[in-house]
ZAFIBA-598666 format. One record per residue: residue in three letters; x, y negated, z negated of N, C-alpha, C in turn; chain; residue number from 0. Coordinates in nm, 3 decimals. Layout:
<sites>
- ALA:X:Y:Z:X:Y:Z:X:Y:Z:A:NUM;
...
</sites>
This chain:
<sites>
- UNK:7.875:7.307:3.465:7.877:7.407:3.357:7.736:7.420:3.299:A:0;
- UNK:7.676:7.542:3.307:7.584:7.550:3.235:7.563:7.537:3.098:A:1;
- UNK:7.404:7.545:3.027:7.405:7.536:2.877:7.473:7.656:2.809:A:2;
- UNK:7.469:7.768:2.847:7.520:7.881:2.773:7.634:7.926:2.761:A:3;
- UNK:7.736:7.876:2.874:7.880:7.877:2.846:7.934:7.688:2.769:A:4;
- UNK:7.845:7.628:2.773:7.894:7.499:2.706:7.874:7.554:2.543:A:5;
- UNK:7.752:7.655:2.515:7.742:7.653:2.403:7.861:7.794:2.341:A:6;
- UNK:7.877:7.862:2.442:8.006:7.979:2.400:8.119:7.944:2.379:A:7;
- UNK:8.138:7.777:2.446:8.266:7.684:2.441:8.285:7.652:2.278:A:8;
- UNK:8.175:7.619:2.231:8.150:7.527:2.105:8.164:7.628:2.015:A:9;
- UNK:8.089:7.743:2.030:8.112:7.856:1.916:8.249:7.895:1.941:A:10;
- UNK:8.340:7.911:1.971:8.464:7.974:2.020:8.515:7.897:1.916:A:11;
- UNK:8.540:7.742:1.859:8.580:7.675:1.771:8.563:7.743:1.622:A:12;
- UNK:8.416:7.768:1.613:8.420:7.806:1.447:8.452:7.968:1.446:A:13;
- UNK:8.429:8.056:1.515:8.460:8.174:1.511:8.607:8.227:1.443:A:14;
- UNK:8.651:8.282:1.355:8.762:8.351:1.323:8.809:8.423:1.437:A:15;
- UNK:8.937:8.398:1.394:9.053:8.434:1.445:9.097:8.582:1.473:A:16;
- UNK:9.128:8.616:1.322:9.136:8.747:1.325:9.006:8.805:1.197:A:17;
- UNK:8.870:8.909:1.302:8.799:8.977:1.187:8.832:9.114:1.200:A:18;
- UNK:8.849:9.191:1.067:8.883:9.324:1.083:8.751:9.391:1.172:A:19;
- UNK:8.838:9.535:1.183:8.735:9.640:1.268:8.680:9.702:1.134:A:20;
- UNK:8.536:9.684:1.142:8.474:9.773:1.041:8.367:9.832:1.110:A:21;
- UNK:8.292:9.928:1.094:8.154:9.996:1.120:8.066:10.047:1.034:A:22;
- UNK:7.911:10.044:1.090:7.821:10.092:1.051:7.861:10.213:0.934:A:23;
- UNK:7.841:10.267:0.773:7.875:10.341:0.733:8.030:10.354:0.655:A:24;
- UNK:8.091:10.254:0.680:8.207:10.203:0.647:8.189:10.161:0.471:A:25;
- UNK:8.260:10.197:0.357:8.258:10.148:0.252:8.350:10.056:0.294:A:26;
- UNK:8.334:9.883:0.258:8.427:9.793:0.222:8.389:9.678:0.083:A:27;
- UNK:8.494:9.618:0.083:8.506:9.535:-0.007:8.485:9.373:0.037:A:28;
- UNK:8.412:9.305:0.031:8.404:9.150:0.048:8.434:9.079:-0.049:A:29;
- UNK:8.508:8.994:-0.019:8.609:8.881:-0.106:8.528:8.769:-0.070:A:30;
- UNK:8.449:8.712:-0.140:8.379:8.592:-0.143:8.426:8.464:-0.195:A:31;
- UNK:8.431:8.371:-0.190:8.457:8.232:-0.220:8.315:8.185:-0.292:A:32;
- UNK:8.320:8.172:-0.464:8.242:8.134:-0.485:8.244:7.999:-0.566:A:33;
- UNK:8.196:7.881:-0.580:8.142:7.758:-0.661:8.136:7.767:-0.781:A:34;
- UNK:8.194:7.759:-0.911:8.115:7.783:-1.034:8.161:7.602:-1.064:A:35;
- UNK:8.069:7.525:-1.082:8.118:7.388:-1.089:8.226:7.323:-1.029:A:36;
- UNK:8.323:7.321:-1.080:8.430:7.212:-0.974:8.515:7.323:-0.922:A:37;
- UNK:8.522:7.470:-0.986:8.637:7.571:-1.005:8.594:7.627:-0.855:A:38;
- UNK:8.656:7.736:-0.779:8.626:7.783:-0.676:8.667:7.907:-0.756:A:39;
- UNK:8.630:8.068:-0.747:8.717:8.198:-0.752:8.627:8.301:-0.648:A:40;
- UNK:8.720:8.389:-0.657:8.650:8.514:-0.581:8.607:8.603:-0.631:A:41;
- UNK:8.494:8.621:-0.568:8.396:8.758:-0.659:8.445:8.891:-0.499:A:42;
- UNK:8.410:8.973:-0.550:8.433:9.079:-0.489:8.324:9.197:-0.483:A:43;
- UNK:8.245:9.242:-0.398:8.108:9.260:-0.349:8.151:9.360:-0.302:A:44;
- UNK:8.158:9.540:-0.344:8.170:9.618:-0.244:8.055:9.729:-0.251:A:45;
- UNK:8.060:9.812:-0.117:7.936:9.869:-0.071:7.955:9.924:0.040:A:46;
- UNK:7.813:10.008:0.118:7.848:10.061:0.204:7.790:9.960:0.334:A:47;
- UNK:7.838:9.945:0.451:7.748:9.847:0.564:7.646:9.963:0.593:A:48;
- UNK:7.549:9.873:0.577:7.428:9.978:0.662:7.391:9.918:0.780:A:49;
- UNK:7.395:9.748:0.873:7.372:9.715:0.954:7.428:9.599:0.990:A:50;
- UNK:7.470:9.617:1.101:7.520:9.501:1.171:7.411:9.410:1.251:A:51;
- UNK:7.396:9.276:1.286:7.309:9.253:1.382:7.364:9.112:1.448:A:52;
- UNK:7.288:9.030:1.562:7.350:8.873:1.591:7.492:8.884:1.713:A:53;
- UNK:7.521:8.788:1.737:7.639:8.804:1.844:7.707:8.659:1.828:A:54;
- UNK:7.851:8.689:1.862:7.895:8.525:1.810:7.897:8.488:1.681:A:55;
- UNK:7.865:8.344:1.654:7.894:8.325:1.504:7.763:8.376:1.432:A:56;
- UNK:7.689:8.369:1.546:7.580:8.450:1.427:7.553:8.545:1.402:A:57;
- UNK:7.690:8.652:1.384:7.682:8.775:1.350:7.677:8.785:1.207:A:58;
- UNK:7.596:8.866:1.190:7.582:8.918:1.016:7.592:9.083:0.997:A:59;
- UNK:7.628:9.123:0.853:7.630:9.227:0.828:7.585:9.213:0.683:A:60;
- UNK:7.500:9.375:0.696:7.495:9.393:0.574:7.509:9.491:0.477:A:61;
- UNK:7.597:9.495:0.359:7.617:9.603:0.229:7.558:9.646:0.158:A:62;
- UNK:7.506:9.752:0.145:7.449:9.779:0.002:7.523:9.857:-0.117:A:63;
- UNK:7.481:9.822:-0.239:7.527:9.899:-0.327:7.488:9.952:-0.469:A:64;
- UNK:7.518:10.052:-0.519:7.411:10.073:-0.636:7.476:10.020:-0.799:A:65;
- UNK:7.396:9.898:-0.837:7.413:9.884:-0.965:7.336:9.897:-1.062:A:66;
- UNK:7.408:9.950:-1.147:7.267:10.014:-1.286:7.127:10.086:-1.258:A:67;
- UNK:7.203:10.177:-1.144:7.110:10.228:-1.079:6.993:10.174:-1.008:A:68;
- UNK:7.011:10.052:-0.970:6.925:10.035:-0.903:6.983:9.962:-0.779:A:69;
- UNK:6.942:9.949:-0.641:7.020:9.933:-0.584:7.012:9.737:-0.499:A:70;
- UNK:7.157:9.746:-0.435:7.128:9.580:-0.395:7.179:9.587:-0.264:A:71;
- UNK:7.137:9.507:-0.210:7.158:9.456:-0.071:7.226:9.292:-0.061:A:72;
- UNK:7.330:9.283:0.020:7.316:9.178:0.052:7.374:9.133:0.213:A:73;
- UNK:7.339:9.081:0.268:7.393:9.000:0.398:7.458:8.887:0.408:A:74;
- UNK:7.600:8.918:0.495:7.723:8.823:0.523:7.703:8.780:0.671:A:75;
- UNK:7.731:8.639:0.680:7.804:8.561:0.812:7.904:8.635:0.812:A:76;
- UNK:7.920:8.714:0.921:8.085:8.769:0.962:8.226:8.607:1.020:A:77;
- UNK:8.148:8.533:0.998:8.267:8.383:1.062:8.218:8.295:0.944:A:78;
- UNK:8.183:8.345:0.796:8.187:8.221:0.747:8.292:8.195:0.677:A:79;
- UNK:8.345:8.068:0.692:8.504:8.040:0.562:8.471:8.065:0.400:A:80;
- UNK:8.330:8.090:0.339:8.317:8.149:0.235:8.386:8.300:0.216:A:81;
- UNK:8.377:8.372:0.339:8.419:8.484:0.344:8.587:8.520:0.329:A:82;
- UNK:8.686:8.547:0.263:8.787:8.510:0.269:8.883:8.660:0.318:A:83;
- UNK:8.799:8.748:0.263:8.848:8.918:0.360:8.768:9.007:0.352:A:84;
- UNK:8.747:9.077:0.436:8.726:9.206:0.425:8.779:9.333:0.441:A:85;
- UNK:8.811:9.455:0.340:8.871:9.486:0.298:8.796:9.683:0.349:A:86;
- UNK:8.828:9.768:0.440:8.777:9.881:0.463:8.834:9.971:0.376:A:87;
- UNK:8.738:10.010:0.314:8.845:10.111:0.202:8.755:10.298:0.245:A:88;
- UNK:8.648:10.329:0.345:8.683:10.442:0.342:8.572:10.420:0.465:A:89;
- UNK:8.545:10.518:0.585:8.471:10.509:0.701:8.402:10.633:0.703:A:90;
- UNK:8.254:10.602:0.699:8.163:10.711:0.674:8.102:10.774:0.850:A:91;
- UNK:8.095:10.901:0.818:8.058:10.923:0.982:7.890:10.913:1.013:A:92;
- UNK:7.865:10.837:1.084:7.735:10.838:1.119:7.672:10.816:1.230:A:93;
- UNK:7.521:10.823:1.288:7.504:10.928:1.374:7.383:10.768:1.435:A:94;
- UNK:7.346:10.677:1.340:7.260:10.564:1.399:7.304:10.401:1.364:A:95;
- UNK:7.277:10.337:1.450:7.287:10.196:1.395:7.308:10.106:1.292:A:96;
- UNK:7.132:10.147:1.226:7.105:10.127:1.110:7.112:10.212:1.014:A:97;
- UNK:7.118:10.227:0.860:7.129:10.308:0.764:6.990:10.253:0.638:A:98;
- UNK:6.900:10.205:0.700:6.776:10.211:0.625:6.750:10.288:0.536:A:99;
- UNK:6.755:10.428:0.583:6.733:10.521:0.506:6.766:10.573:0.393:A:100;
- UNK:6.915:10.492:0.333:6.995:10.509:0.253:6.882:10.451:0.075:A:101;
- UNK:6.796:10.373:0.184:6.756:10.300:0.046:6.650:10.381:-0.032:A:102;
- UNK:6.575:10.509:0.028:6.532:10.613:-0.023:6.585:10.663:-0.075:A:103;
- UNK:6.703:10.695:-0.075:6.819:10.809:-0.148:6.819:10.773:-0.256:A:104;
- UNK:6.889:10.857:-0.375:6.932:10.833:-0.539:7.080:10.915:-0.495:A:105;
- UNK:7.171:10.899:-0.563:7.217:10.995:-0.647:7.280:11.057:-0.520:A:106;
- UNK:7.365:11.173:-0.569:7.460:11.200:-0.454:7.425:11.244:-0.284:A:107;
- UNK:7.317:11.211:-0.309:7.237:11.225:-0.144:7.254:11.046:-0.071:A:108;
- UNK:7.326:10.954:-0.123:7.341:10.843:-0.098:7.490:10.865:-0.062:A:109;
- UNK:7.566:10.964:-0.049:7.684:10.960:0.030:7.719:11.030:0.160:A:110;
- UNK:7.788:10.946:0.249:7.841:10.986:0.393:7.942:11.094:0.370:A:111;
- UNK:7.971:11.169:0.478:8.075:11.222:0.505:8.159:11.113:0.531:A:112;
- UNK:8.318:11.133:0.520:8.444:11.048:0.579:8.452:11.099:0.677:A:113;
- UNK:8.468:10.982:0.751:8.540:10.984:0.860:8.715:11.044:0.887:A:114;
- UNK:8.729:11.154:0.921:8.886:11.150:0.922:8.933:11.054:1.030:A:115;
- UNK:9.042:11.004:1.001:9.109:10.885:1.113:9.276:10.924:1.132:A:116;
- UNK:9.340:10.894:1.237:9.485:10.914:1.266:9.542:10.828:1.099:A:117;
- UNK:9.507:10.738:1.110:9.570:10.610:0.972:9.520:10.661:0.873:A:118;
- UNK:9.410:10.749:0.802:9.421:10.780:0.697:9.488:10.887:0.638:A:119;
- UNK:9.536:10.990:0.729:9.597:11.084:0.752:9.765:11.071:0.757:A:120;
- UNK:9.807:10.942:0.828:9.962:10.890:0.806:9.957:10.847:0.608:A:121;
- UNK:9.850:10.764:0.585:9.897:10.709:0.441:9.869:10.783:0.338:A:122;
- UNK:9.871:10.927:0.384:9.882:11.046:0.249:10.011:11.101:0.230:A:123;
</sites>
């Protein structure tokens, strides 16, 4: 056995089970697991993904979103057990990878078109 399927063996362990389907342009919601001294609760982080990157457990993604007008970024382990869901609440249509560009924008030039989908269309 080579090194690279011994090491796809080993990641196969920490990897989740079940991760939702989300994409590039996708508004969702992240349910975080956070520490405040001995207490554990969940904060809830939502935004649009502007980039995915990594393969395996070291896939990351990342959200941005605008608070108090100014805007934030942040990047998730898609397999970390801090992560407790993610939550797609609307799928933006878009045309590249990355969404860099978003971080120039203000104001209603910072929104996607929706995506129409078969499933959003049944739950009306």
């Amino acid at each position: 056995m080579n090194k690279q399927a011994l090491l796809n063996k080993v990641e196969q362990t920490c990897m989740k089970a079940e991760v939702p389907f989300f994409e590039i342009g996708d508004t969702v919601d992240v349910h975080t697991k956070i520490l405040e001294g001995n207490k554990e609760r969940v904060q809830i982080f939502t935004g649009t993904v502007i980039a995915r990157s990594g393969g395996g457990t070291r896939q990351m993604f990342t959200v941005r979103r605008i608070v108090a007008g100014e805007g934030v970024e942040r990047k998730f382990p898609l397999h970390s057990p801090r992560i407790e869901k993610i939550e797609v609440k609307r799928s933006g249509v878009v045309r590249r990878a990355k969404l860099y560009f978003l971080r120039k924008r203000v104001g209603k030039a910072v929104r996607l078109k929706e995506r129409r989908t078969k499933q959003a269309a049944n739950s009306r």
